[in-house]
Biotite code that builds the C-alpha atoms (Angstrom):
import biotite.structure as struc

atoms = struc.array([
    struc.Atom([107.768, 108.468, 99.223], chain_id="A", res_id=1, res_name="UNK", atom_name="CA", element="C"),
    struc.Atom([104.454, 106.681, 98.868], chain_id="A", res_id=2, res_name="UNK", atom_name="CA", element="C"),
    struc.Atom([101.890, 105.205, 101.726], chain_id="A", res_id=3, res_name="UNK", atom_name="CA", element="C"),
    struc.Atom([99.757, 106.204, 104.326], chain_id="A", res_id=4, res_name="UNK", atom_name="CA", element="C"),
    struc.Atom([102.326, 106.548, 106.749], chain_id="A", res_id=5, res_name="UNK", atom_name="CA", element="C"),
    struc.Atom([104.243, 109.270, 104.653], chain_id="A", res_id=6, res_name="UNK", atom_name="CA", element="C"),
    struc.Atom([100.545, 111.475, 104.048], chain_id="A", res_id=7, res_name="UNK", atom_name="CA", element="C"),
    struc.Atom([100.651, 110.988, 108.106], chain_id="A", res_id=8, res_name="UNK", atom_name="CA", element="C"),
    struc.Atom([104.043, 112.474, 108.268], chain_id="A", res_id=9, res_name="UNK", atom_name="CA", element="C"),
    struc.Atom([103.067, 114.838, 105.252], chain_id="A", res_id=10, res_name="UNK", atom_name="CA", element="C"),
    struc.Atom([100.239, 116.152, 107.825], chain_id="A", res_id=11, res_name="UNK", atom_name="CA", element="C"),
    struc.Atom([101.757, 116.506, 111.149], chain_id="A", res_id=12, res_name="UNK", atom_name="CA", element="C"),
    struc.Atom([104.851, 118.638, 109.322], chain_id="A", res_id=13, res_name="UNK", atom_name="CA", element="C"),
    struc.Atom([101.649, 120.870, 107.863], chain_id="A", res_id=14, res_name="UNK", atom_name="CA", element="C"),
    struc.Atom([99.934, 121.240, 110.998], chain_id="A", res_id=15, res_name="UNK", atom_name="CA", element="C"),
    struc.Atom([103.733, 121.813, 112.848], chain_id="A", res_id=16, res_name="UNK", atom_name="CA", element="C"),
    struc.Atom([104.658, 124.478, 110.150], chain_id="A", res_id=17, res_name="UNK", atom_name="CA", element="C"),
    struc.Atom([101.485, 126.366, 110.489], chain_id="A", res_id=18, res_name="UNK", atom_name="CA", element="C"),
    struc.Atom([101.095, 126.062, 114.141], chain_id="A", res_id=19, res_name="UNK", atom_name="CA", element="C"),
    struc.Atom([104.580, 127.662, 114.347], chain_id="A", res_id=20, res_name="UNK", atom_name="CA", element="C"),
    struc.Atom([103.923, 130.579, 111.997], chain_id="A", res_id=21, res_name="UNK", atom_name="CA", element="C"),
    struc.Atom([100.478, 130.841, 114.490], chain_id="A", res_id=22, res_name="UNK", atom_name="CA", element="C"),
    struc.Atom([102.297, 131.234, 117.012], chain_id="A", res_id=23, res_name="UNK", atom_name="CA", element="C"),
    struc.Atom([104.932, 133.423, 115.395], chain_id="A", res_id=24, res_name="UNK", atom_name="CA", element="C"),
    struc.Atom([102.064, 135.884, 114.928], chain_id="A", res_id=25, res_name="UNK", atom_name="CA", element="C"),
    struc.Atom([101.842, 136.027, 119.129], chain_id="A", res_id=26, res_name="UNK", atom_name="CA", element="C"),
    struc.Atom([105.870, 135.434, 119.954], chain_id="A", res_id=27, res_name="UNK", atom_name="CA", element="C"),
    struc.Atom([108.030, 137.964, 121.101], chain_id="A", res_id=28, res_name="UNK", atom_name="CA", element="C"),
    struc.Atom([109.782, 138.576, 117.893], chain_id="A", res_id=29, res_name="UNK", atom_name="CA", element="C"),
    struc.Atom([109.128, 142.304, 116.139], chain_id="A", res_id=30, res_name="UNK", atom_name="CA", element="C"),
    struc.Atom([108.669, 143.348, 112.422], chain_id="A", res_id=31, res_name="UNK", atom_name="CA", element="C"),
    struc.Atom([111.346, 141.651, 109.667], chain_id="A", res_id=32, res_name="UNK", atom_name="CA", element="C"),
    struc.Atom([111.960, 138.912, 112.028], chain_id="A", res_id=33, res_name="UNK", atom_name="CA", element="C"),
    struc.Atom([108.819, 137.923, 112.434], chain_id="A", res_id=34, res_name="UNK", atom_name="CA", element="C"),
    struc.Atom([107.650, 138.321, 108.786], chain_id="A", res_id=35, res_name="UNK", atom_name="CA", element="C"),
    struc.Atom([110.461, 136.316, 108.003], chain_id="A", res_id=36, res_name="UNK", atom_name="CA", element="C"),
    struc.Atom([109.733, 133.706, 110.103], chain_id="A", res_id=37, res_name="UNK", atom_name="CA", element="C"),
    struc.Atom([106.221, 133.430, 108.976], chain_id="A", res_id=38, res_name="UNK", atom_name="CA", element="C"),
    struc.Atom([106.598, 133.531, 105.534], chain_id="A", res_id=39, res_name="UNK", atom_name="CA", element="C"),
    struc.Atom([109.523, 130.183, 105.827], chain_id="A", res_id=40, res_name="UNK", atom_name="CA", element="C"),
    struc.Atom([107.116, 128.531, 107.697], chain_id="A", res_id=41, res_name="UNK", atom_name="CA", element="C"),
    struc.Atom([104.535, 128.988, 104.883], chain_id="A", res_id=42, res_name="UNK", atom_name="CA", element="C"),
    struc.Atom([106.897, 128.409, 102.519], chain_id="A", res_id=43, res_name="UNK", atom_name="CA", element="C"),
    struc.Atom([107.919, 125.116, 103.339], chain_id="A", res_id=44, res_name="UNK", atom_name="CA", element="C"),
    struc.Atom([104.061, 123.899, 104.108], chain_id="A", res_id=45, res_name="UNK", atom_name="CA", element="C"),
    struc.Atom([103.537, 125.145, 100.169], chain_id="A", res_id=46, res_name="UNK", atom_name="CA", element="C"),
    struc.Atom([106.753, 122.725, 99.481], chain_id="A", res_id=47, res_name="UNK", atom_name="CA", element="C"),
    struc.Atom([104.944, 120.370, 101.882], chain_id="A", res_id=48, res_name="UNK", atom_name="CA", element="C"),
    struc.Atom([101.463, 120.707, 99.347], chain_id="A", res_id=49, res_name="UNK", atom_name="CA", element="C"),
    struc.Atom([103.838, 120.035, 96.730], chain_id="A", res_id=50, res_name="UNK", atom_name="CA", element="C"),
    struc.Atom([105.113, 116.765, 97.479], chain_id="A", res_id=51, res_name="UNK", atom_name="CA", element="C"),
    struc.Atom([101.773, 116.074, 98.635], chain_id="A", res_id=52, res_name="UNK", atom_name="CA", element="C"),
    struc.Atom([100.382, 116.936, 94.750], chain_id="A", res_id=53, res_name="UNK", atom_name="CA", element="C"),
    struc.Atom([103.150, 115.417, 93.517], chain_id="A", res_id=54, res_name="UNK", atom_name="CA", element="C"),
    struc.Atom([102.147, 111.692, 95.560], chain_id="A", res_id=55, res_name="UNK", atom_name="CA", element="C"),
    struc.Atom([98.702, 111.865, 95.097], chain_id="A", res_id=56, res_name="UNK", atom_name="CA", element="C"),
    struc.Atom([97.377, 114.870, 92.949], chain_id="A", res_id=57, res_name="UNK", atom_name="CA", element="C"),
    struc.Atom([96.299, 117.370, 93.474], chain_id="A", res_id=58, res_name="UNK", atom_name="CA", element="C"),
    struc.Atom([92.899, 117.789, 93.713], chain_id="A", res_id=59, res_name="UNK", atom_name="CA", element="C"),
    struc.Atom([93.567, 115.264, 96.727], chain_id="A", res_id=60, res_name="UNK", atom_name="CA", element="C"),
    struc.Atom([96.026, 117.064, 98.361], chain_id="A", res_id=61, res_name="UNK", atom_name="CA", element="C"),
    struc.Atom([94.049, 120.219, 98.628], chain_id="A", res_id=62, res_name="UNK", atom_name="CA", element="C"),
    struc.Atom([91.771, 117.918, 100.419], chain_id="A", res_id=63, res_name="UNK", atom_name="CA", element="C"),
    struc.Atom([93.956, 117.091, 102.849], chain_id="A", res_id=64, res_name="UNK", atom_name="CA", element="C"),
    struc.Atom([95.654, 120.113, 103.474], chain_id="A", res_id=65, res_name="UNK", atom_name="CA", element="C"),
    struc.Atom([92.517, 121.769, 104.199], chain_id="A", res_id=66, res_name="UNK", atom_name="CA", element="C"),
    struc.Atom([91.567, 118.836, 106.582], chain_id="A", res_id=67, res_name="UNK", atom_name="CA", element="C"),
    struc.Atom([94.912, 119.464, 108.231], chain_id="A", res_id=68, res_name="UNK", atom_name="CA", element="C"),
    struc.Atom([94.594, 123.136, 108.749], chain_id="A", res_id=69, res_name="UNK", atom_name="CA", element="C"),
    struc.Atom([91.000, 122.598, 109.943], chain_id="A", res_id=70, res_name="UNK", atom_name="CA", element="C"),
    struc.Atom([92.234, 120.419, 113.021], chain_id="A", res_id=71, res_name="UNK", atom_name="CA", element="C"),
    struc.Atom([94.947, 122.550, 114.230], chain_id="A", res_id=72, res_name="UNK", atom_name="CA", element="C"),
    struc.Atom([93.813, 124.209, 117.211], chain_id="A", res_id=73, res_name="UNK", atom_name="CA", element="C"),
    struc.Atom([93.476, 127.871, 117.624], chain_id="A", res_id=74, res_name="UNK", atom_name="CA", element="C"),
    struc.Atom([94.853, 127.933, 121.185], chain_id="A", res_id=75, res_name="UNK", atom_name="CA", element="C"),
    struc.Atom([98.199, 125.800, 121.733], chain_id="A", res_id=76, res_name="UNK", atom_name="CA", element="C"),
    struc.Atom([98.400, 123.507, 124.464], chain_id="A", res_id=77, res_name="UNK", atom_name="CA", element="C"),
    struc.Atom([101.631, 122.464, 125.791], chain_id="A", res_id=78, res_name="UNK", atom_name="CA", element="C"),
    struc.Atom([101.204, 119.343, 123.959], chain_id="A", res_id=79, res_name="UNK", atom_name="CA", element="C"),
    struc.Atom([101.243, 121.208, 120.717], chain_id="A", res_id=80, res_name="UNK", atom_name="CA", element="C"),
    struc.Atom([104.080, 123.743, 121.153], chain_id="A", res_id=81, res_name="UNK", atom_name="CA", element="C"),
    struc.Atom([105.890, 120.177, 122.156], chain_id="A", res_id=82, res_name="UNK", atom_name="CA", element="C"),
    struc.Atom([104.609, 118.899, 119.121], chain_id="A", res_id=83, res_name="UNK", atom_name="CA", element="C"),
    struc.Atom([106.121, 122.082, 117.178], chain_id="A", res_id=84, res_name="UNK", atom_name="CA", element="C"),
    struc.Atom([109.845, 121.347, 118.644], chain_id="A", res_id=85, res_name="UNK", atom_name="CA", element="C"),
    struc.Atom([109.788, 117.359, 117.631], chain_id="A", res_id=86, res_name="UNK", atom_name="CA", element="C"),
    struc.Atom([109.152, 118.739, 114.138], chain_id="A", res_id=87, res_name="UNK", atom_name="CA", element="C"),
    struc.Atom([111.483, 121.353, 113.746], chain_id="A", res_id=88, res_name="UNK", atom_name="CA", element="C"),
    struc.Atom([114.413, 118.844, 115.484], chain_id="A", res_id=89, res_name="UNK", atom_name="CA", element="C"),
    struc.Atom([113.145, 116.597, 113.320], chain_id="A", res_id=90, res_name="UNK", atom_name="CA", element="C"),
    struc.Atom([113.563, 118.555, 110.293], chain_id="A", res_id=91, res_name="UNK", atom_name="CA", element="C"),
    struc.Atom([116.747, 120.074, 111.466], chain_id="A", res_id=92, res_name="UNK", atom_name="CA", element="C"),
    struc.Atom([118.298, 116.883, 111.761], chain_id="A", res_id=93, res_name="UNK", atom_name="CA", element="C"),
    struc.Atom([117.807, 116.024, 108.508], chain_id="A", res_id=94, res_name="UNK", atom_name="CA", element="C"),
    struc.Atom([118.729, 119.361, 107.137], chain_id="A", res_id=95, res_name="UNK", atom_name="CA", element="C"),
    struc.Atom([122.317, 118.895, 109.024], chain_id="A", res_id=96, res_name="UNK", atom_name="CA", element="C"),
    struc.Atom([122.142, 115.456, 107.318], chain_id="A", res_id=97, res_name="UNK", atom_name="CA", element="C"),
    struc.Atom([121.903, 116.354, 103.711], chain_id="A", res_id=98, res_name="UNK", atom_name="CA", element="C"),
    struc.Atom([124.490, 119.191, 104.498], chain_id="A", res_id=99, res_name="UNK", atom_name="CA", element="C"),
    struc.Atom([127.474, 116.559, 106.054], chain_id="A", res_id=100, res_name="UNK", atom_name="CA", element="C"),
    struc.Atom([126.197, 113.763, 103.744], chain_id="A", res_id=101, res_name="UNK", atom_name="CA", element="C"),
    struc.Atom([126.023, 111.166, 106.661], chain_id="A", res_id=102, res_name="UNK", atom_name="CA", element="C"),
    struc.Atom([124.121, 110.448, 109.637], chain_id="A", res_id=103, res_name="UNK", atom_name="CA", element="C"),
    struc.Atom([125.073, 112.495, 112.955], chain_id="A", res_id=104, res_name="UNK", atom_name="CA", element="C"),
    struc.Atom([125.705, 110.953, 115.885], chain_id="A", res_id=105, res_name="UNK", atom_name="CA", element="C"),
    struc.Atom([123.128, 112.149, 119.189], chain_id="A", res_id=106, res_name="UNK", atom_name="CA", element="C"),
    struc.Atom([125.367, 112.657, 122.144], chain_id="A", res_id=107, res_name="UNK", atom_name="CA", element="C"),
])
């Protein structure tokens, strides 16, 4: 994964992640399910740094992720929350991909 179109990607999965766990903070959910939920969605923005670091270094990539962070807003608009779903489909689509080992078919 190299190119300015995978840092893009890189950055709107780190600004989805942590605008989930934001909102995780305000959702309905109570106690272990929430801290649960929190701590995968920082989890996989630290696995996001990573391959970040791992493209670029990683003096850069704490660059970027704290540009990232910086523009995420601190009140979600619908736009966002959207946002938020794309990404986690996204994601989960490609989870479910790697687990059947070929591409699924949309109905």
């Amino acid at each position: 994964m190299t190119g300015q179109s995978d840092i893009a990607r890189m950055r709107q999965q780190i600004a989805a992640e942590y605008l989930s766990a934001q909102l995780g903070l305000s959702g309905l959910a109570e106690g272990t399910s929430r801290h649960r939920f929190i701590t995968n969605k920082m989890e996989r923005m630290g696995e996001s740094f990573e391959t970040l670091a791992a493209m670029m270094g990683k003096e850069q990539a704490i660059q970027i992720l704290a540009d990232t962070l910086q523009e995420v807003p601190e009140q979600a608009t619908r736009q966002d929350i959207l946002q938020v779903l794309l990404q986690v489909s996204i994601a989960t689509q490609m989870w479910l991909m790697r687990l059947v080992g070929e591409p699924l078919v949309m109905w």
